[in-house]
PAZA-959046 format. One record per residue (C-alpha): x, y, z; residue in one letter. Coordinates in steps of 0.001 Angstrom, whole numbers, padded with zeros to 6 digits, always signed. Example, Ala and Ser with C-alpha at 12.3 -4.5 7.8 and 13.67 -1.06 7.14 Angstrom:
+012300-004500+007800A
+013670-001060+007140S
//
This chain:
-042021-021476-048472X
-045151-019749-047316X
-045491-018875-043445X
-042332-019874-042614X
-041620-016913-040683X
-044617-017988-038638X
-043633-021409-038525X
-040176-020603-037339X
-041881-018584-034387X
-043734-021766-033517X
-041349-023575-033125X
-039774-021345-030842X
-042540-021094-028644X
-042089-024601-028378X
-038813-024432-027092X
-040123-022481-024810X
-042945-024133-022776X
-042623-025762-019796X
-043761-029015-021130X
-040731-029404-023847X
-038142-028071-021208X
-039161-030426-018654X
-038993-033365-021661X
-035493-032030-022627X
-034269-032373-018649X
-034538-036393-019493X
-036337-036896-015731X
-033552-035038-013601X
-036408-031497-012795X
-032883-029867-011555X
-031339-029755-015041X
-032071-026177-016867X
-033459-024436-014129X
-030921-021873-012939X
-029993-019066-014937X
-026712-019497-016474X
-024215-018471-019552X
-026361-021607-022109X
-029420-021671-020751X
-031941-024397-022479X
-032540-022602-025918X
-029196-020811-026220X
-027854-024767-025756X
-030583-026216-029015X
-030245-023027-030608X
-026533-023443-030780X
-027227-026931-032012X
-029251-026270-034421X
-027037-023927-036035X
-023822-025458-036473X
-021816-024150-039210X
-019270-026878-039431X
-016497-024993-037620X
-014516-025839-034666X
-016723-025669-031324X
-014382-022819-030154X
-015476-020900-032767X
-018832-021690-033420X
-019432-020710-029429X
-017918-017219-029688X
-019549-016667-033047X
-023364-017272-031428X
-022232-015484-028439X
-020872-012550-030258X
-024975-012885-031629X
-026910-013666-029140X
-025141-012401-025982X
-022233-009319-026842X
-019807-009230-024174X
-020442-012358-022962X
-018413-015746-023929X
-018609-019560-022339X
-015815-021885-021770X
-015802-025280-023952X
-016243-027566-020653X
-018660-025561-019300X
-020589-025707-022440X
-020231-029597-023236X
-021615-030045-019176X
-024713-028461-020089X
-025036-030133-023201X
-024363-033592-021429X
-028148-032808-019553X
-030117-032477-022405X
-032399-035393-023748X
-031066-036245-027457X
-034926-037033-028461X
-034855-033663-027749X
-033973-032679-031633X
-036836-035443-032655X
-039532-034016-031084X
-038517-030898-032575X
-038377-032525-036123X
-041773-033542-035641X
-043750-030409-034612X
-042213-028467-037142X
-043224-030734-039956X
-046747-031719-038682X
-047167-027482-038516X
-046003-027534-042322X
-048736-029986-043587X
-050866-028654-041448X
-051053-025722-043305X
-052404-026124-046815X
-049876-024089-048361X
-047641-027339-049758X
-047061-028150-053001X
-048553-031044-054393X
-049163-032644-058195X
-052462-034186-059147X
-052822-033839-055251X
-050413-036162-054250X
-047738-035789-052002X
-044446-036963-054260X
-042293-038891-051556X
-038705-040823-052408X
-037445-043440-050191X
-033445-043474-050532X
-030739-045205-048449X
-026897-044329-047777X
-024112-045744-045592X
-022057-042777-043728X
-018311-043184-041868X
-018938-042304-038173X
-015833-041899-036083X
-014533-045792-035118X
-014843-046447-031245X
-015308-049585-029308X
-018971-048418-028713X
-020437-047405-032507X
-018822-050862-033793X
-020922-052271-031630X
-023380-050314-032276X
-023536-050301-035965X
-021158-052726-037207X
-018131-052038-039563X
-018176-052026-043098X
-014454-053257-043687X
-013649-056616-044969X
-012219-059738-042600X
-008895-059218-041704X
-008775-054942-042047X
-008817-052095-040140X
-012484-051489-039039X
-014455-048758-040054X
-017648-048020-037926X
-020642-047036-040378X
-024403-046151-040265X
-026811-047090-042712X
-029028-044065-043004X
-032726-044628-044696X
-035104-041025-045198X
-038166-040801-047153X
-038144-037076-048855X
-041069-034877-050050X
-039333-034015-053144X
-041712-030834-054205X
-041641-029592-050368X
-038276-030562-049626X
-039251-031936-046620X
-037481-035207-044654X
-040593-036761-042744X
-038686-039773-041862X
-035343-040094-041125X
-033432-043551-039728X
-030081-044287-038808X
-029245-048515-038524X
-026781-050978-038884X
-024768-051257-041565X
-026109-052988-044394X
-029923-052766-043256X
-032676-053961-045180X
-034296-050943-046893X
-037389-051290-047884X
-038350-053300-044613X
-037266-050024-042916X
-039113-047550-045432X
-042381-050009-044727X
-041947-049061-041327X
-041372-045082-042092X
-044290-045412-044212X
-046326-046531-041396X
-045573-043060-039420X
-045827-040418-042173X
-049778-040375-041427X
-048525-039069-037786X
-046696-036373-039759X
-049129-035538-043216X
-052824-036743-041848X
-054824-038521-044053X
-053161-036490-047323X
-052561-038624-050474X
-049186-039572-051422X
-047299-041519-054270X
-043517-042860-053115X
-040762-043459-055357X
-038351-046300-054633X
-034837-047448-056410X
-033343-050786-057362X
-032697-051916-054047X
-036121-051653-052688X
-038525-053992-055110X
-039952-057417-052623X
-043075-059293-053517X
-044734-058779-049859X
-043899-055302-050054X
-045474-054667-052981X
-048546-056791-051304X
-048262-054824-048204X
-048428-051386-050173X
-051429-052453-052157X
-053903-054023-049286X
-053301-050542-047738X
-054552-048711-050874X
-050623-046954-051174X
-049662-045637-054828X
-045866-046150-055682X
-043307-046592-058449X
-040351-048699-058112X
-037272-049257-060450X
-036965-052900-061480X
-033366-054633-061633X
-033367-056319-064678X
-033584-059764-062724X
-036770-058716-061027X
-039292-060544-062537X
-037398-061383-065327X
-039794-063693-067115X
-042493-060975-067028X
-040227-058240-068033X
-038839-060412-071231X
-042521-060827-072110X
-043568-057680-071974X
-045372-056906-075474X
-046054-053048-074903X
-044412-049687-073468X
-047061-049639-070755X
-048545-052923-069954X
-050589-054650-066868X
-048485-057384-065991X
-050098-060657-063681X
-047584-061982-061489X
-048127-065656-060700X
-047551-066660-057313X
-045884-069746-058077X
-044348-072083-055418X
-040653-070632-056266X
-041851-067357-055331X
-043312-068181-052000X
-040528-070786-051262X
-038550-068138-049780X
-041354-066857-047343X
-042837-070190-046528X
-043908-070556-042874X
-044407-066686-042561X
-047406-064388-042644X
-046515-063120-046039X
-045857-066295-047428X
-049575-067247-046404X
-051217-064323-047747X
-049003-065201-051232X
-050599-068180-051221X
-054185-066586-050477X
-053768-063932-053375X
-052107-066561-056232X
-051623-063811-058176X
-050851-059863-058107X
-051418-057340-060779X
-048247-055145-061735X
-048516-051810-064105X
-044766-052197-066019X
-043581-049143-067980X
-040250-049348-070310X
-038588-046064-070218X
-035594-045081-072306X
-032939-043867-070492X
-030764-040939-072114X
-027631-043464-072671X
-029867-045556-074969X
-030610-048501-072332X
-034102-049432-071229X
-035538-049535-068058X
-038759-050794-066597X
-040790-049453-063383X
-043434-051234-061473X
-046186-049029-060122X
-050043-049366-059340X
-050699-046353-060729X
-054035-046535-062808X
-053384-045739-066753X
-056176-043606-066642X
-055055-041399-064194X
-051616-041028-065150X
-051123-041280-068193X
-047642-043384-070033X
-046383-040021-071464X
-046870-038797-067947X
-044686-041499-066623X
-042230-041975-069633X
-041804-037901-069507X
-040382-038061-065782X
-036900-038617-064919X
-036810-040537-062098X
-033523-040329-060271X
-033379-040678-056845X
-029999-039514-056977X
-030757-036299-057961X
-034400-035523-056407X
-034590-031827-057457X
-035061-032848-061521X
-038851-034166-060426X
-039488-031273-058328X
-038135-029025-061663X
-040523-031336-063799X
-043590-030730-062259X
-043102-026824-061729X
-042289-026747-065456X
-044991-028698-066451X
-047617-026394-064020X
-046306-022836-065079X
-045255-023943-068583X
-041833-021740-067971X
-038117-022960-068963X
-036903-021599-065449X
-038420-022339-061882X
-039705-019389-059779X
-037886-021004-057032X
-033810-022835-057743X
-030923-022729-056088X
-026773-023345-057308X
-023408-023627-055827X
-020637-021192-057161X
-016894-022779-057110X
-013760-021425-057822X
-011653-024703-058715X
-012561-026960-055746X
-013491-024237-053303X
-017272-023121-052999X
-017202-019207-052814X
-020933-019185-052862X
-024432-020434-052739X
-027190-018611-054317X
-030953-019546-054106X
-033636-017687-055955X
-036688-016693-054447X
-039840-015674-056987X
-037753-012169-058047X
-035386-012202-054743X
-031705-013148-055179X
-029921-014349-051841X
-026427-015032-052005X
-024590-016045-049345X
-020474-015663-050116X
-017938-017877-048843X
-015014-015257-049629X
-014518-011948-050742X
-011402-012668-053209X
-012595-010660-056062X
-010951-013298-058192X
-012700-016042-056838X
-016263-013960-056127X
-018985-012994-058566X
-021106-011757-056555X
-020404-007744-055080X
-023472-008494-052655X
-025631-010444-050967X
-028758-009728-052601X
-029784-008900-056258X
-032646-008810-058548X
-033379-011476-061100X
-032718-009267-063679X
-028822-008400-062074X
-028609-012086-061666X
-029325-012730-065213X
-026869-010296-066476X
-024269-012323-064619X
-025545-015615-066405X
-024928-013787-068948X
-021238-013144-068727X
-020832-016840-068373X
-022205-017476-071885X
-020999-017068-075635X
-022293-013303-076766X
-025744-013513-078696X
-025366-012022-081357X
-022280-013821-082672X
-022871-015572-086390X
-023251-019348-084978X
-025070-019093-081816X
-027639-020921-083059X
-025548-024087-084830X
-023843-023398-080672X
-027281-023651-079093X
-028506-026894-081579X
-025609-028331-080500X
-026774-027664-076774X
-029985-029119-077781X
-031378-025860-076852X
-033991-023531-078956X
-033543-020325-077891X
-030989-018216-075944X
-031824-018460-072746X
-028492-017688-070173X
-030071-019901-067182X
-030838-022551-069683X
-027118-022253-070983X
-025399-022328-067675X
-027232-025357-066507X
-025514-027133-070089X
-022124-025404-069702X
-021752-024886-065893X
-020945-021494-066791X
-017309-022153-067086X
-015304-019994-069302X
-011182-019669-070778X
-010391-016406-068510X
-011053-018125-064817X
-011554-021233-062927X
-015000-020351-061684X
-018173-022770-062550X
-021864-023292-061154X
-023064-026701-059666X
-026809-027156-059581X
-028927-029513-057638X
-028044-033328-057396X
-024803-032327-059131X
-021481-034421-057928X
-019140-033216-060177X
-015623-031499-059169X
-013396-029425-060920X
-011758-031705-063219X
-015105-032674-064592X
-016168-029189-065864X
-013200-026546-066442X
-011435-026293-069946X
-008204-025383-068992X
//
């Protein structure tokens, strides 16, 4: 991304002033003030850059870094992290991003913002305290397990997280991603922005909510959403009335919504049938305006929340007109064990390498040029001038031989080696891809 360098120098400066050190002391003014082994941004910077390793390690690694010839104990680490303010990390969060849309640098398509609201549950370790906490997702009668629901609303062409939640288990999503919604101005300013919702998110008053305050979305309909209006429907694209009717409001009755259901009567409901690749239909509900964005438009996108990065690749397509992004990324395994991760930068190749097995490792270094990289695409496919490469590529659905377009198809797995590529939104394993 543009300026990130500069960015990434803000934010240190933040970390810096007074004002942020005296919010991360969490009201004790003694905390952080003597010099010591972790002083204050030593102790977020070491945060911040956890590797996944054991604390031990990460420790010596950063001070190795950061300090040669000078190495804290565990203990006297986890002290000084016990003084820092947790909303520390938050406040962090939040001046980094409102610097990004600040600048006018972002990426945007018909100059909107694309956002996706998405939910998960995540295991957190099981303790008397987080059960309380968050509740346990195990069935009467079994072993508890302590879980998080975790709801984030993702600028898919930035790659951006402007709101991130973590609840109960089994939290109501889209009453949480009405109340993310109702930050991101705090974050992105009075910028323009369409969000794209799943299954689990379509409600009446949310859809209600979203329109009085003029906010452009798409949803995925479960087939018993409005199931007499989606039987009905006569056309691909069609402006749907939904009717208000007394067992609609039944279930809100009493409430504010339920009043202003019975104020409106009726809402107005843009439904577009889309054809999924495994032959079944599927219907989103947007206010969208047809003349704005067009069906083809719509019909054309592949809206998976699962796998976020096929939008982003859609509208960068669609902009340059190229088969390949300037800008993608891919994992490198050998079997089940990622040996690298590369990401591509305009004509910059970065590779970082998780071993240096030269039977596990393609990669001799840790940057290349798109041309090397291509050469080593190129390995990983069938050679191009043999007599049926092109009955091979038809077969790919492909029209011309193109190695990046080839890999992405074949995961560039081949008879001599266990080595394969996983690209964005990808959860495949081993047994999924190799041939032998």
């Amino acid at each position: 991304m543009k300026h990130s360098q500069k960015r990434t120098f803000m934010d240190i400066e933040k970390m810096s002033s007074d004002e942020f050190k005296a919010f991360c002391r969490l009201g004790n003014k003694n905390h952080f003030t003597r010099i010591r082994k972790m002083p204050l941004q030593d102790l977020l910077f070491t945060m911040i850059n956890r590797k996944g390793l054991t604390l031990a390690l990460e420790l010596r690694n950063y001070m190795k870094l950061a300090h040669p010839g000078v190495s804290i104990s565990k203990p006297g680490y986890l002290k000084q992290r016990m003084k820092l303010n947790p909303d520390a990390f938050l406040e962090l969060y939040k001046y980094h991003n409102r610097n990004f849309y600040a600048d006018s640098t972002f990426s945007t398509y018909k100059n909107h913002l694309i956002l996706a609201a998405d939910g998960s549950d995540i295991n957190i370790p099981t303790t008397t305290e987080t059960l309380k906490l968050y509740g346990s997702a195990s069935r009467k009668n079994t072993k508890p397990q302590a879980q998080i629901g975790l709801g984030c609303i993702y600028d898919v062409m930035n790659r951006m997280i402007l709101e991130s939640d973590c609840n109960k288990v089994k939290f109501d999503e889209m009453r949480l991603a009405e109340k993310q919604m109702e930050r991101i101005p705090e974050t992105i300013g009075n910028i323009p922005y369409i969000i794209i919702m799943d299954r689990g998110y379509p409600s009446t008053p949310a859809f209600i909510h979203m329109m009085d305050k003029d906010l452009k979305f798409i949803v995925r309909l479960k087939s018993s959403d409005y199931k007499k209006e989606q039987s009905s429907l006569t056309e691909n694209d069609q402006l749907v009335k939904i009717k208000l009717d007394k067992s609609r409001i039944r279930h809100y009755e009493g409430t504010p919504d339920g009043e202003r259901m019975k104020e409106l009567g009726e809402i107005s409901l843009r439904m577009v049938k889309i054809l999924l690749e495994n032959g079944n239909l599927e219907v989103l509900a947007t206010n969208l305006s047809q003349t704005e964005f067009h069906t083809e438009e719509i019909k054309e996108l592949e809206w998976n929340i699962e796998s976020l990065e096929k939008m982003m690749e859609y509208y960068k397509k669609r902009e340059k007109k190229e088969p390949v992004m300037n800008n993608f990324s891919f994992e490198v395994y050998w079997k089940d064990e990622i040996t690298a991760r590369v990401y591509v930068k305009k004509k910059k190749v970065i590779v970082s390498r998780y071993t240096e097995n030269p039977g596990k490792q393609l990669f001799a270094s840790k940057e290349m040029t798109r041309f090397q990289l291509g050469k080593i695409m190129e390995m990983r496919c069938w050679e191009k001038g043999r007599p049926d490469i092109n009955e091979i590529l038809n077969h790919l659905g492909l029209s011309e031989y193109n190695p990046y377009e080839i890999v992405r198809k074949t995961h560039g797995v081949s008879y001599n080696d266990f080595i394969w590529f996983r690209f964005p939104g990808e959860k495949l394993t081993s047994k999924d891809v190799l041939v032998r």
